[in-house]
N, C-alpha and C positions, 0 to 999 in steps of 0.2 A: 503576602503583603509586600508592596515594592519598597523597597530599600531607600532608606534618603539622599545616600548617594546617586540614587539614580533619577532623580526628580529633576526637570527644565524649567526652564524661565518658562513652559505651558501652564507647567502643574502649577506652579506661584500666580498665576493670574486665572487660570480655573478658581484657587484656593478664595483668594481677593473677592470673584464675585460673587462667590456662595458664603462670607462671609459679610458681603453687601445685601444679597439678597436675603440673608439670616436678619438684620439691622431692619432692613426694608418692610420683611414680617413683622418681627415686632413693632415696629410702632405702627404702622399700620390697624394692626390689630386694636392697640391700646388708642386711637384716633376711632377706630369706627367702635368700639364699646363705650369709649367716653364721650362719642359724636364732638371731639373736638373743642367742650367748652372747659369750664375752670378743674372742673374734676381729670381733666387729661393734662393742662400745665402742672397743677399743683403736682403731679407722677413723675413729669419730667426729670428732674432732680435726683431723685432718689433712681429710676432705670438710669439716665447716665452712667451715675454710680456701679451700678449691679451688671451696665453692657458690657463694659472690657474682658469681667471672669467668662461670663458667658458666651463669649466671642473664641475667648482661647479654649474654654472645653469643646465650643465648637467645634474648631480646626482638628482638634483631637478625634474628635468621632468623624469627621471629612475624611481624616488622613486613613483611621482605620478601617473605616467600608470602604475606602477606594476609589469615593467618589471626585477625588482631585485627580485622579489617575484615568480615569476612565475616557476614551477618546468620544468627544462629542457625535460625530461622523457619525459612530454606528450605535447609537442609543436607542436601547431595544427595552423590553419589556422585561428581562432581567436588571434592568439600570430605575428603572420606573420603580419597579418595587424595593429594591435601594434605598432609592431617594425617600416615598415612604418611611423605610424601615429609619433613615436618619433623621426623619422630621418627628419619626414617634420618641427615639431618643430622646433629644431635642427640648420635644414636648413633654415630657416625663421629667425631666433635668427641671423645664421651669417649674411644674408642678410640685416638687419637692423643696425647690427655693422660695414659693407661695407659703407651701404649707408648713415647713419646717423649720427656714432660717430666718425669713425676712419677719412674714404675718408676726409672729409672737413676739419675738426679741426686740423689732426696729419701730412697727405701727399698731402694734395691737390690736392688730385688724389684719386680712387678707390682701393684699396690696393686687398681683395680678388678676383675681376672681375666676372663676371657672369659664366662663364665658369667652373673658380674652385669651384664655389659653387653647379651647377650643377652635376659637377665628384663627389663632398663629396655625396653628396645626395644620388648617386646613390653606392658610395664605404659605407657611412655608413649604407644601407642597409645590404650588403653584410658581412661585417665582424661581424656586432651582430648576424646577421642570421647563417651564415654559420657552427660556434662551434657550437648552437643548432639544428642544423638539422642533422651536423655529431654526435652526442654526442645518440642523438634521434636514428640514424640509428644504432648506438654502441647497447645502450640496444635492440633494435628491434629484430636484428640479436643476440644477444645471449640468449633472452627469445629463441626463436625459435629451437634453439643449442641443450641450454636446456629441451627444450621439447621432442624433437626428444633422445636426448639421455637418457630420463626416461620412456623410452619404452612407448611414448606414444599412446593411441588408436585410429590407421585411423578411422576418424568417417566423417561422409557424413553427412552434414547440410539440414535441411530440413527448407522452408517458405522464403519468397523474402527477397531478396538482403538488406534490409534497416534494418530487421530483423535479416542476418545471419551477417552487419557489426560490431552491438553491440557487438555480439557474438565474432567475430572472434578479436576485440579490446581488448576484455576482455582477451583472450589468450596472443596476443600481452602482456600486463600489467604484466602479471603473475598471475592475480585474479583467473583466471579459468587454471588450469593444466591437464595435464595426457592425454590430448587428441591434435590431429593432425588433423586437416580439411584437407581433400583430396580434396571436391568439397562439391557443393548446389545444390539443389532441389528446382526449384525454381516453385512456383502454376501463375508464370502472365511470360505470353508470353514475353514479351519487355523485361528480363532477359536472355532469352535461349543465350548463347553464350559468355555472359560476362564475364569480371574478378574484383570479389571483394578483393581489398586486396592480389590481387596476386594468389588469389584462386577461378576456372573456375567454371563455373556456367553448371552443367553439361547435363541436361535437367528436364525435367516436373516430377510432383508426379508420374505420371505413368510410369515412367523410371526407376523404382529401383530397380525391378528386373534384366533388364539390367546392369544398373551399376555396379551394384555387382559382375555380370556376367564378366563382364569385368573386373574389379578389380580382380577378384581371376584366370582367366589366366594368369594375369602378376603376381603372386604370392605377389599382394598386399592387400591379403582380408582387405574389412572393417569389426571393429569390434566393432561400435558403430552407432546409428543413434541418432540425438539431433534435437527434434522439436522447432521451435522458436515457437512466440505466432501466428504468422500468420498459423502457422498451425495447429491453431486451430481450423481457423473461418471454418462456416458450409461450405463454395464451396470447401474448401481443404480436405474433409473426412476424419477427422482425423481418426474415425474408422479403416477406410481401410489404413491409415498409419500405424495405430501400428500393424493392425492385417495382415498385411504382410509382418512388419521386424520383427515383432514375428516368423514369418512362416521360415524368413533366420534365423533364431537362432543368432539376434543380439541382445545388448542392448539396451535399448528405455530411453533414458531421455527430458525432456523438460527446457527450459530458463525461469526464470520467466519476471513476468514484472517487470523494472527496477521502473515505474514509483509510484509502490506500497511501495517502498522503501524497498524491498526483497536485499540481498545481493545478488550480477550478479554468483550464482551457480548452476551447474547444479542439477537438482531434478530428481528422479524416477515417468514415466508419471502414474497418478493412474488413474481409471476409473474413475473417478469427474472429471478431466478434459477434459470429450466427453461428457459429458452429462448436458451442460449447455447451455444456451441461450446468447449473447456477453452481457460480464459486463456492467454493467453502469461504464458512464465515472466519474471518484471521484476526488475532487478537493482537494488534499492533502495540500496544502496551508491553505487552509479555515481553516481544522482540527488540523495542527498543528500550526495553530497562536490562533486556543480555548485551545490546551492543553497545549501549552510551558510554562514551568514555575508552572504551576498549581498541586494542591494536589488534586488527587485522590482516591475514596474510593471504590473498587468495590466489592458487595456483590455476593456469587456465586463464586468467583474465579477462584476454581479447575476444575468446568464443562465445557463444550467446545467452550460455545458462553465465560461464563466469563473469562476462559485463553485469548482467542483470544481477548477480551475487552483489558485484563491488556495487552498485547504482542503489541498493536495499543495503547496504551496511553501510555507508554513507547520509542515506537519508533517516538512519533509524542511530546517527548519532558516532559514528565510530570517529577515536579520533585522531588514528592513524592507520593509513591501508599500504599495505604493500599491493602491488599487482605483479605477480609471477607469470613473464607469457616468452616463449619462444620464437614467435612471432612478430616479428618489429612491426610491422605495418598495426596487424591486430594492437596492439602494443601502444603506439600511437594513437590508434582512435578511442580506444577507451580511456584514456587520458585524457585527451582533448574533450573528448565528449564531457568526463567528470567539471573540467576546468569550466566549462563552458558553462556550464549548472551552479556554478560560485559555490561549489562543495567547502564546508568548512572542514573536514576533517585536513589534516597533510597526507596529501599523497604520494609516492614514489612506485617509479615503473622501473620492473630490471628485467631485463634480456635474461632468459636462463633455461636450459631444457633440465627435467626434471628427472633424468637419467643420467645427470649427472651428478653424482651423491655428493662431491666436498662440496661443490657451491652452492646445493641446497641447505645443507649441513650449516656452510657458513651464512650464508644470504640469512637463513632461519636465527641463526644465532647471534647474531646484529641487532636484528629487528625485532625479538622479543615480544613473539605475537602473543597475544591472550588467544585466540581463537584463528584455527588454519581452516578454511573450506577449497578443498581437493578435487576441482572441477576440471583439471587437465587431465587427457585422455583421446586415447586414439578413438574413434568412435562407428566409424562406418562399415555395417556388416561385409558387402563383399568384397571390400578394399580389405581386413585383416582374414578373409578366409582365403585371400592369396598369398598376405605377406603375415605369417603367422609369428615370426621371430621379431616383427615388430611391434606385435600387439602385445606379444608381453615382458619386451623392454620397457614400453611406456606403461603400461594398465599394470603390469606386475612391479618389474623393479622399478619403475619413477614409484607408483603407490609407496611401495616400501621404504626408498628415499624420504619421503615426503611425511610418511608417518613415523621413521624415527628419527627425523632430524626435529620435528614438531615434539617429540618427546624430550630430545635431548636440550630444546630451547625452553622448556617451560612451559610452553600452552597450557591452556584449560582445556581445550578440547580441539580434536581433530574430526573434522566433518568431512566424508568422502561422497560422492557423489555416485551411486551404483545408476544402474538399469533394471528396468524389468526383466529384458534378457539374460539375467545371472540367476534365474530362476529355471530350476533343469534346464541348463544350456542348451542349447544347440548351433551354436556359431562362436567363434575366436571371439567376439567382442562381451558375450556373453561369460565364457571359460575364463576369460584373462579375468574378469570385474570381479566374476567369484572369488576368485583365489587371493584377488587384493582385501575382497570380504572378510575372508577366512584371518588371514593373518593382523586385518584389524581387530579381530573380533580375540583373536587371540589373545595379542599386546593389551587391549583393555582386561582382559582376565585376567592377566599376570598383573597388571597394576593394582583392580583391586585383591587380589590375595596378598600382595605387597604391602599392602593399607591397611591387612588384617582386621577385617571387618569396617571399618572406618569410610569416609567419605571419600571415594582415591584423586590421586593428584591431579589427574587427567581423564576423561573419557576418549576415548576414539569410536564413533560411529561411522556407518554406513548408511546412505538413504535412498531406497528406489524407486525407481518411478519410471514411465514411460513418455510417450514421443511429446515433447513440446513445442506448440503451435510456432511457428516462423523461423524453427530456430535453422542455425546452419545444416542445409542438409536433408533437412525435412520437407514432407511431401508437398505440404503447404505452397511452397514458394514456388516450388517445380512447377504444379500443375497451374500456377499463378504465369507463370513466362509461360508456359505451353501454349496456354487462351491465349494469351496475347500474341502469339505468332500464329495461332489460325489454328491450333492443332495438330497432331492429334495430341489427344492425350495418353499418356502412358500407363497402365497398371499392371501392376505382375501378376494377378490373380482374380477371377471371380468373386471368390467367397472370402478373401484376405481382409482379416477382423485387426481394428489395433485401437489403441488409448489414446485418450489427447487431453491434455489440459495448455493453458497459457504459461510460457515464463512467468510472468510477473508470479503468478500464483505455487507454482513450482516453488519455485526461490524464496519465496515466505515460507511455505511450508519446509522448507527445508531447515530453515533457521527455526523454527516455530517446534521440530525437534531437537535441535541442539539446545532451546530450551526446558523440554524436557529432559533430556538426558543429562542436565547440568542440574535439576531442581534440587529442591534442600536435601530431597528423600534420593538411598542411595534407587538409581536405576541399574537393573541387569539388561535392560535392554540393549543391545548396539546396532541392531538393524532394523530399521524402519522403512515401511513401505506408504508410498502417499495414496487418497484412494484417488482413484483414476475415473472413477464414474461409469456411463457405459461405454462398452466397445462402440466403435464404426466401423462399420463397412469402406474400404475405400473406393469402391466404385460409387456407392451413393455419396462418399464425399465428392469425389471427381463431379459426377450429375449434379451436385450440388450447387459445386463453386462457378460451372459453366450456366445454369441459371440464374447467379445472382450477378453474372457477368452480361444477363443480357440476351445470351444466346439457348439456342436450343441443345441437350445431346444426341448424337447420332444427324442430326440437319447441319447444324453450324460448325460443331465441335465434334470429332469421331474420338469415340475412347478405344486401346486398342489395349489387348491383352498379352503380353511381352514375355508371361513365363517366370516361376520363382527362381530365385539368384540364389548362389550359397550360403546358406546360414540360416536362412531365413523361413519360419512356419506360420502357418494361416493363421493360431489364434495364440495372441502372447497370453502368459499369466501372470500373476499378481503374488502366488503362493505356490511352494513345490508341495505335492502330495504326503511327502512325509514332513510337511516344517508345521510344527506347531505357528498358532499364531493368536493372538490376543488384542482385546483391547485394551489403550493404555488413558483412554478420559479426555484424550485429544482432538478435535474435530478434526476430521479430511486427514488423519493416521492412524496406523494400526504397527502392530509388533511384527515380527517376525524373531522366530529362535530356529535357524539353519541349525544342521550338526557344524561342532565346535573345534576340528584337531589342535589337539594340544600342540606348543609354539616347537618343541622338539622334532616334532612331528613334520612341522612347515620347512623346517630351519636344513633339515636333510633333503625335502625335493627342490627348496630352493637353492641349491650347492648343486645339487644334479640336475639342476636349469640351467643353472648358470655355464656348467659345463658342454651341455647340448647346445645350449645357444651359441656359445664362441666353435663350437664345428657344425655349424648351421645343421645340427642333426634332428630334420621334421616330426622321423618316427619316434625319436625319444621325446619329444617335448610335447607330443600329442599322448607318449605312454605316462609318462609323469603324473599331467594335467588331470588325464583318466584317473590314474592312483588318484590324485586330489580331492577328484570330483565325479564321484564313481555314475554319477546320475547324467553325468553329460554322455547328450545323445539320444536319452530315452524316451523323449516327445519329439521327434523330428515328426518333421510332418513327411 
């Protein structure tokens, strides 16, 4: 219920005419029961009397359905039945002042009769309704006006009817401009023929070269095409949608999902959006009832999982972020990026590498995060299987910084950000994540036995997962400039199998277990793996991305085979053969329980790291590592 403090000189003149149009019912009614002659003056009198109380219990039930509040603009069919549900009040209110105050006590007789109370009922539907429905059609009709006359682009909707209504709403609002829907495309029969919103549903995907066809003899070419999200799913081929209004020489945008909390604008469709498997369904609730309110610290910032971190704890309420990035430029843009979005939380960007413990230590202890997510990290396989002493500076000792400087501030929880590659290693970028694994996994043991059964002060997780579409780095992008310089394109392997999901989806899911491992019930969980869906091949991605670009492979675009790099093996996994693994009731996660070395255990190889690393000594810090992680190595491909 809104607040009275928050109420405008809007709501006071909403208020005024539902209280006219309240006045307006009743006599009306009491005029056409009494048709007007002596028996409706003689009434007069006595309603005068009886409208003032009635007027103010009015405003009382106005005020408490909401009906003063409710913005005229978008008066829907939840407002409709409202208005109903106030005029039965209303009408109920008179009824009882017929039969139980006035009839017996004042006239000894029924004064307003069943009939007139009946007519109100039905006239005060009519007259609160009526101004908001004309007022509605006001705007309706001149968004539209407006559209039309800012040269907007006949564009043909693509994806069923429940999809294209969002869409078409959105326009109606004025959220979404510049474009004109002529008609839908719709992928499910039981559409063919319909009209949404006044706009025909004009046949099937496989129709669009027709349509157009059509469209451009009556000299109405279309000159946009907008896929909703249903045409995205695999029976709709999206493929074959873009790669044939490519072929008419139109524009191709897609709608997002509203329910991501994306603002309702159109977007340019990129190849990441055909080359995925259907999201998991994410419970945005969940996530922003952990971050609302909350101080956030995230390390990593400027790179592409840790933007996308800070851009979902922002929007899911947080309402203070640090961003941790060693990278000034990085550093910069994700800053300006948030600013630029009118972020309400407070922001601050610090310069800091996370290898350096007092200023983590203290930067952490300033800021007073409720929740750290630990998305800084070296990351690139054959860049740390050359420079090994650097990989686990940052992936080992920054990790370790990071997670006990977060202990030492107070956090709730510390969320790390692993790889699928720390699953039986076999590459430095893989070896370093484990071991940052291991001693998370550790430190949250020792807090809850510190807790002694109890709910502990803090969690520290880990969460893995594999390659994310566009991000820094990723094949995506590569083979994206490759095309576009003629070719060739590059793969390391034949049969070279890997995962793929989207940032955005990543990055919920990631948060999506730090609400689990935060929930009422104590969790033993600390590693989490997100599911990845199925593998691809990357030569059929490569063949892919060059046919949705237009061309052919092997004619236009040569793929060429380049040979595996260090570290790196044909088919990642998800699970080591000796890790137990569980499910925990979560969509699109699952458990993981690695072997556990107790913190004694850690606290000795990491003293004899730290020693190998200041005498750059490789064969120690690979024997060590081994101790660590006896498993590295034993899937190499």
């Amino acid at each position: 219920m809104t607040r009275l403090s928050h109420l405008t000189l809007r709501n006071f003149l909403i208020a005024l005419h539902d209280l006219l149009a309240t006045t307006a019912a009743l006599f009306a009614a009491f005029y056409l029961r009494f048709e007007g002659g002596d028996f409706f003056y003689d009434r007069l009198p006595l309603l005068f009397r009886i409208l003032p109380y009635f007027l103010a219990f009015s405003v009382v039930v106005f005020f408490l359905s909401n009906l003063t509040t409710t913005k005229w603009r978008f008066i829907s069919l939840p407002d409709a039945l409202n208005i109903i549900r106030v005029s039965t009040v209303l009408t109920v209110a008179l009824l009882a002042l017929d039969y139980i105050f006035v009839a017996p006590n004042v006239r000894g007789a029924f004064f307003l009769g069943k009939v007139t109370i009946v007519l109100y009922w039905f006239l005060e539907i009519a007259f609160l309704s009526a101004p908001r429905m004309a007022y509605r059609y006001f705007r309706y009709t001149r968004v539209r006006r407006h559209a039309r006359d800012e040269d907007a682009a006949p564009t043909l909707l693509i994806g069923r009817t429940a999809d294209a209504e969002v869409l078409l709403r959105g326009i109606e609002s004025g959220a979404i401009k510049r474009i004109w829907p002529v008609g839908v495309l719709s992928p499910s029969r039981s559409d063919l023929g319909q009209l949404i919103r006044n706009v025909p549903v004009l046949g099937g995907i496989d129709d669009i070269e027709d349509v157009f066809a059509d469209f451009a003899k009556r000299n109405k070419a279309i000159a946009r095409v907008v896929m909703t999200q249903s045409a995205f799913e695999p029976e709709a081929h999206p493929e074959s949608i873009l790669m044939r209004a490519r072929k008419l020489g139109v524009i191709v945008n897609r709608m997002p999902s509203l329910e991501s909390g994306d603002t309702p604008r159109l977007t340019a469709v990129a190849v990441e959006d055909l080359l995925l498997r259907p999201s998991e369904k994410i419970d945005y609730a969940r996530l922003e009832a952990l971050i609302r309110g909350k101080a956030v610290i995230v390390t990593g910032g400027g790179g592409s999982i840790g933007s996308e971190i800070c851009e979902r704890v922002v929007a899911f309420g947080a309402a203070r972020l640090l961003i941790v990035e060693n990278s000034e430029p990085a550093l910069y843009a994700v800053t300006e990026t948030l600013a630029a979005r009118g972020a309400v939380a407070a922001i601050e960007g610090r310069i800091a590498d996370i290898r350096d413990r007092e200023r983590i230590i203290r930067l952490m202890a300033e800021f007073k995060p409720d929740i750290v997510f630990h998305a800084a990290a070296l990351k690139h396989v054959p860049i740390l299987e050359r420079d090994w002493s650097e990989g686990v500076k940052t992936n080992i000792f920054g990790s370790i910084n990071v997670a006990d400087a977060a202990v030492a501030a107070g956090a709730e929880a510390m969320v790390m950000i692993s790889t699928d590659k720390a699953i039986e290693p076999v590459s430095m970028l893989g070896l370093t994540k484990r071991f940052a694994e291991m001693y998370c996994q550790a430190l949250d043991h020792d807090l809850a036995v510190a807790s002694g059964g109890a709910k502990p002060p803090m969690r520290l997780i880990s969460v893995r997962f594999g390659n994310v579409l566009a991000s820094n780095g990723s094949v995506v992008p590569k083979f994206k400039a490759q095309i576009e310089s003629g070719g060739p394109v590059t793969v390391t392997h034949p049969d070279m199998v890997r995962y793929f999901m989207t940032i955005r989806e990543a990055c919920d899911l990631v948060i999506t277990a730090a609400t689990h491992a935060l929930g009422t019930q104590r969790s033993d969980v600390s590693v989490y793996v997100l599911n990845m869906g199925q593998p691809v091949k990357i030569v059929d991605l490569a063949e892919r991305m060059i046919r949705l670009s237009g061309l052919q492979p092997g004619h236009d675009i040569e793929i060429v085979f380049t040979g595996m790099r260090p570290g790196e093996r044909l088919h990642e996994i998800l699970f080591a053969s000796e890790e137990p693994t569980r499910e925990i009731g979560v969509a699109g996660i699952m458990a993981a329980q690695p072997n556990e070395p107790p913190m004694q255990t850690l606290r000795k190889w990491i003293v004899a790291l730290e020693q190998a690393i200041a005498r750059d000594d490789r064969a120690t810090i690979r024997t060590i590592l081994k101790d660590a992680v006896p498993e590295f190595g034993s899937t190499a491909a």
